[in-house]
FILO-335546 format. One record per residue (C-alpha): residue number from 0; residue in three letters; x, y, z. Coordinates in nm, 4 decimals. Layout:
BEGIN
@nr->NUM | rest->Ala | c1->X | c2->Y | c3->Z;
...
# end
This chain:
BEGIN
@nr->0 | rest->Unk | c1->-6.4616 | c2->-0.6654 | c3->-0.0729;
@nr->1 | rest->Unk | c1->-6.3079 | c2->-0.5104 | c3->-0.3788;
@nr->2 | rest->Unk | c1->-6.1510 | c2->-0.2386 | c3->-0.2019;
@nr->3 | rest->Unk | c1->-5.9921 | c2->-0.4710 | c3->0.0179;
@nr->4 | rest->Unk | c1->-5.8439 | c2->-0.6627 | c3->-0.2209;
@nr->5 | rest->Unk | c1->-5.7221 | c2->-0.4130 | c3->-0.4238;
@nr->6 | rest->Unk | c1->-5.5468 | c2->-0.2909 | c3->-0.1012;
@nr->7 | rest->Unk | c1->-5.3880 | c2->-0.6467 | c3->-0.0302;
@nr->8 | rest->Unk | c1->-5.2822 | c2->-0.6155 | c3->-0.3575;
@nr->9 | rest->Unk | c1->-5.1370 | c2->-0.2455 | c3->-0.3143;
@nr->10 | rest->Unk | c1->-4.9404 | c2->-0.3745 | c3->-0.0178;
@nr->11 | rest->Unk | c1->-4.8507 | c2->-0.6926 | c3->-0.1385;
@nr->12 | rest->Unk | c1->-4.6617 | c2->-0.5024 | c3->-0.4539;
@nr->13 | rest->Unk | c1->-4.5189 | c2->-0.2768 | c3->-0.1864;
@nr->14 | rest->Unk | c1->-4.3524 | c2->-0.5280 | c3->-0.0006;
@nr->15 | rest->Unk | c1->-4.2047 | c2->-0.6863 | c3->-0.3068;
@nr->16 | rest->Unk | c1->-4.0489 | c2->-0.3746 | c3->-0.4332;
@nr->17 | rest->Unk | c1->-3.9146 | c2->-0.3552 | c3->-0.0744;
@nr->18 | rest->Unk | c1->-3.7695 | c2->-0.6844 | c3->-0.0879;
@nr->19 | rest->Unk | c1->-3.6197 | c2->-0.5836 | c3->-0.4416;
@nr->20 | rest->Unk | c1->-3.4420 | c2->-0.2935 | c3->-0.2910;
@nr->21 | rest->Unk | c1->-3.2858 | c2->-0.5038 | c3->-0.0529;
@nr->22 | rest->Unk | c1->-3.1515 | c2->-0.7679 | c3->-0.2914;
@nr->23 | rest->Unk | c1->-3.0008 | c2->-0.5035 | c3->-0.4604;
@nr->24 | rest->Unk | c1->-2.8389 | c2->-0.3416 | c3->-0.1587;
@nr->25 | rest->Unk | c1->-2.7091 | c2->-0.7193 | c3->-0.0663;
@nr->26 | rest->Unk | c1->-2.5878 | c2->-0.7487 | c3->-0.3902;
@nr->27 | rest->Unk | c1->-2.4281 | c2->-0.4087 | c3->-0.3906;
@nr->28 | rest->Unk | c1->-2.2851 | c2->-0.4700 | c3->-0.0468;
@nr->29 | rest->Unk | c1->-2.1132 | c2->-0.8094 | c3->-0.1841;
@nr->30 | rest->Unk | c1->-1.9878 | c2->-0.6520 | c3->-0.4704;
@nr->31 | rest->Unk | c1->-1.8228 | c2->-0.3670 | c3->-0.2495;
@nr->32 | rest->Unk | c1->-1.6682 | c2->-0.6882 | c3->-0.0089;
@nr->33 | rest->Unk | c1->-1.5096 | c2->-0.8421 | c3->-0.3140;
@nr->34 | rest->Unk | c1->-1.3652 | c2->-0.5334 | c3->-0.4538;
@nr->35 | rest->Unk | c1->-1.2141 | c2->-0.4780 | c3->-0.0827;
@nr->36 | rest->Unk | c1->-1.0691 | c2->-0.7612 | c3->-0.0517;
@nr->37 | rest->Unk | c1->-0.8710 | c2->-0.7223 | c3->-0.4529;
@nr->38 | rest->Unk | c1->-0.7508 | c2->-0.3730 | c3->-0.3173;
@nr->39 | rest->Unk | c1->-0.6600 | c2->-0.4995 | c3->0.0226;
@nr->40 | rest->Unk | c1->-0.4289 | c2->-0.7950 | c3->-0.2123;
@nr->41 | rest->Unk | c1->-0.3256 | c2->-0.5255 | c3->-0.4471;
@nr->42 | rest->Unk | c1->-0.2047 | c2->-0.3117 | c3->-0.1174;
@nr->43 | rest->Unk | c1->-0.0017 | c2->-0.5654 | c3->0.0220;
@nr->44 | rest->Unk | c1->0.1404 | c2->-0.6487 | c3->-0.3069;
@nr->45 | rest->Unk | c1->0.2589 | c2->-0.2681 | c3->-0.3609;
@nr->46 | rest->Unk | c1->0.4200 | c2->-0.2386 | c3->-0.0332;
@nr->47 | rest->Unk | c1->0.6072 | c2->-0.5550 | c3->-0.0614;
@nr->48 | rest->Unk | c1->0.6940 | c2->-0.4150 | c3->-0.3774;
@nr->49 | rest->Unk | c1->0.8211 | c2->-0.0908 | c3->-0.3310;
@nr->50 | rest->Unk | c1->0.9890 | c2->-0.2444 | c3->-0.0084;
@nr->51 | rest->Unk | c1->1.1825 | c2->-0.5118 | c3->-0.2325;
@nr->52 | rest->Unk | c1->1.2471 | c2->-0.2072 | c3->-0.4892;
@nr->53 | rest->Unk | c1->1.4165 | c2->0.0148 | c3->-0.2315;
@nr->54 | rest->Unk | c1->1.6075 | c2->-0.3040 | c3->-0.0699;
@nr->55 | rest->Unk | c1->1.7509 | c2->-0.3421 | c3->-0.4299;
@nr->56 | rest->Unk | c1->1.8470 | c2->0.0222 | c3->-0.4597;
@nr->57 | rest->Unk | c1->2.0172 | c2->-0.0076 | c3->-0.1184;
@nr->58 | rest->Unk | c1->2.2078 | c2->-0.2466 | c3->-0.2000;
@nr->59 | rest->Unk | c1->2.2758 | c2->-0.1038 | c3->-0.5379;
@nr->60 | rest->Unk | c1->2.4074 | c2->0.2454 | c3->-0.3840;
@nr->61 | rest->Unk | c1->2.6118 | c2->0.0475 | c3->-0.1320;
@nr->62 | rest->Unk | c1->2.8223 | c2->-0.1282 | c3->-0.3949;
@nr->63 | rest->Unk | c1->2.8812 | c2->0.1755 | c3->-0.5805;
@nr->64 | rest->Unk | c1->2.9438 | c2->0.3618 | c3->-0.3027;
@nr->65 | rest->Unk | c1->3.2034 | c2->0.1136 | c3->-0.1494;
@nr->66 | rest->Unk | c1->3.3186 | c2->0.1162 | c3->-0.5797;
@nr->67 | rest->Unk | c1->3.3644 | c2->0.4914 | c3->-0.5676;
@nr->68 | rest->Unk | c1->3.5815 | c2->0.5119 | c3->-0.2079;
@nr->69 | rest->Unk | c1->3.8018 | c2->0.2155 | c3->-0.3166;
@nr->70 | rest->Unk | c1->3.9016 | c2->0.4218 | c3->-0.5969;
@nr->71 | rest->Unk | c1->3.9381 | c2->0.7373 | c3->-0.4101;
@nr->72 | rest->Unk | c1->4.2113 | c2->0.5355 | c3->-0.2102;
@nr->73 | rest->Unk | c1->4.3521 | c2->0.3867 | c3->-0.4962;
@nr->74 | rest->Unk | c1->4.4338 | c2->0.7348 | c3->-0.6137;
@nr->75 | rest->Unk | c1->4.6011 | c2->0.8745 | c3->-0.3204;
@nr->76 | rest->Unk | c1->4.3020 | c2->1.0158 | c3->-0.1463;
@nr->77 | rest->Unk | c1->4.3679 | c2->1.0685 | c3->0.2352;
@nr->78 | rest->Unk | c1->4.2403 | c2->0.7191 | c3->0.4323;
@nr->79 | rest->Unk | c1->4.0955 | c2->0.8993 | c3->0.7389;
@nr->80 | rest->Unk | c1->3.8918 | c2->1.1493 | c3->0.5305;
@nr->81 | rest->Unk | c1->3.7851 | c2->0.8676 | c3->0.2610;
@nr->82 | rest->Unk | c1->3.7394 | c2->0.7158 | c3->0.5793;
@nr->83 | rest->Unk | c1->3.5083 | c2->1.0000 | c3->0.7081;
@nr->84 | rest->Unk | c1->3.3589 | c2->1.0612 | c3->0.3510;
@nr->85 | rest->Unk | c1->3.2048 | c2->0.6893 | c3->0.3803;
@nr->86 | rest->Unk | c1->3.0722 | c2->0.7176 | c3->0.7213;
@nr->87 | rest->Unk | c1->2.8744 | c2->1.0016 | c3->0.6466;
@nr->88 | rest->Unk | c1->2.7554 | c2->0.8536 | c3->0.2860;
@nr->89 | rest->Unk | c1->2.6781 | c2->0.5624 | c3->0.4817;
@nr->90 | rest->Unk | c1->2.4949 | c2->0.7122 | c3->0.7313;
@nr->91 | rest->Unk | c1->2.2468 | c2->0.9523 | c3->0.4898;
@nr->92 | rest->Unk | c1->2.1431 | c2->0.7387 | c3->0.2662;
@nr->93 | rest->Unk | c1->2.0317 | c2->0.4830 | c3->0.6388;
@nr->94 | rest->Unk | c1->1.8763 | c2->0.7454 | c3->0.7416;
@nr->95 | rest->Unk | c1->1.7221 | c2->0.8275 | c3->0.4084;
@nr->96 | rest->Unk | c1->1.6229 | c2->0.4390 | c3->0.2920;
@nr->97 | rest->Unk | c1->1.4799 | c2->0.3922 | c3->0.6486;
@nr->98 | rest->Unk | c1->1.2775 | c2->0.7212 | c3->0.6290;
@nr->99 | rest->Unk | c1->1.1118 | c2->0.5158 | c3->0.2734;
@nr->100 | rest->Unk | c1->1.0736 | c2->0.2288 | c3->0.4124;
@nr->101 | rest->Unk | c1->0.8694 | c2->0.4014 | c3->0.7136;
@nr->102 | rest->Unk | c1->0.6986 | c2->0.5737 | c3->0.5346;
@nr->103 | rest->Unk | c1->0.5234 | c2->0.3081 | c3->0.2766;
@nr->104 | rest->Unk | c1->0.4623 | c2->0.1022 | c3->0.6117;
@nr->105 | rest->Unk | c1->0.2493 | c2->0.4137 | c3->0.6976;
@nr->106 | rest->Unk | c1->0.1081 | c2->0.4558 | c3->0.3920;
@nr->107 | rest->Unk | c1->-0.0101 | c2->0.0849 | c3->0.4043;
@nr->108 | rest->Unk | c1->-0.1048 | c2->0.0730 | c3->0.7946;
@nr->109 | rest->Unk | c1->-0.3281 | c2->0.3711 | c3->0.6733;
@nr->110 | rest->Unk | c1->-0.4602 | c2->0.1975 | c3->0.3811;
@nr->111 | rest->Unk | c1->-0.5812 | c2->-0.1239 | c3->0.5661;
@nr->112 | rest->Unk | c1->-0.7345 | c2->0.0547 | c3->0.8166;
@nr->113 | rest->Unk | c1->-0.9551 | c2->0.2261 | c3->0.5549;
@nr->114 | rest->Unk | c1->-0.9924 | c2->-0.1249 | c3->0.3805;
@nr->115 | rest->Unk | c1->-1.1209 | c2->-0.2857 | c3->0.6663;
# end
């Protein structure tokens, strides 16, 4: 009868270090939720971030740049190649605030996929 007690016992100590481990995986799986969920909030806040930032710069270039051709008129430069000059400026730096902009939206897309 001894034996089998002390076997009882034996299992009975087994099964509560099992359920131990468990808790702590639970508790280590909650943990690892919660911190997902701060870094998916902390993603979405960078990208709208960095989107506001370059809208700002946009902007920013396109007043100096519209500054900088007025005064190239107001000094006698040729209209149609200020003209030109602007179309071009105005063009690149599309092109180049668009290529930003795509690119953090990747950058994110790719980030909540991995934060799912």
């Amino acid at each position: 009868m001894g034996i089998a007690v002390w076997r009882l016992n034996r299992r009975v100590r087994n099964v509560a270090v099992q359920l131990e481990r468990i808790a702590h995986t639970r508790n280590d799986l909650e943990l690892l939720a919660e911190q997902r969920s701060v870094l998916k909030g902390w993603q979405s806040n960078a990208e709208a971030s960095i989107d506001s930032t370059v809208q700002g710069v946009e902007v920013i270039n396109h007043l100096f740049a519209r500054v900088v051709f007025s005064l190239f008129e107001r000094i006698g430069a040729p209209r149609d190649k200020t003209l030109m000059a602007r179309q071009v400026q105005d063009s690149t730096s599309a092109r180049v605030y668009a290529a930003i902009r795509a690119a953090n939206k990747s950058v994110g897309k790719r980030l909540r996929k991995r934060l799912k």
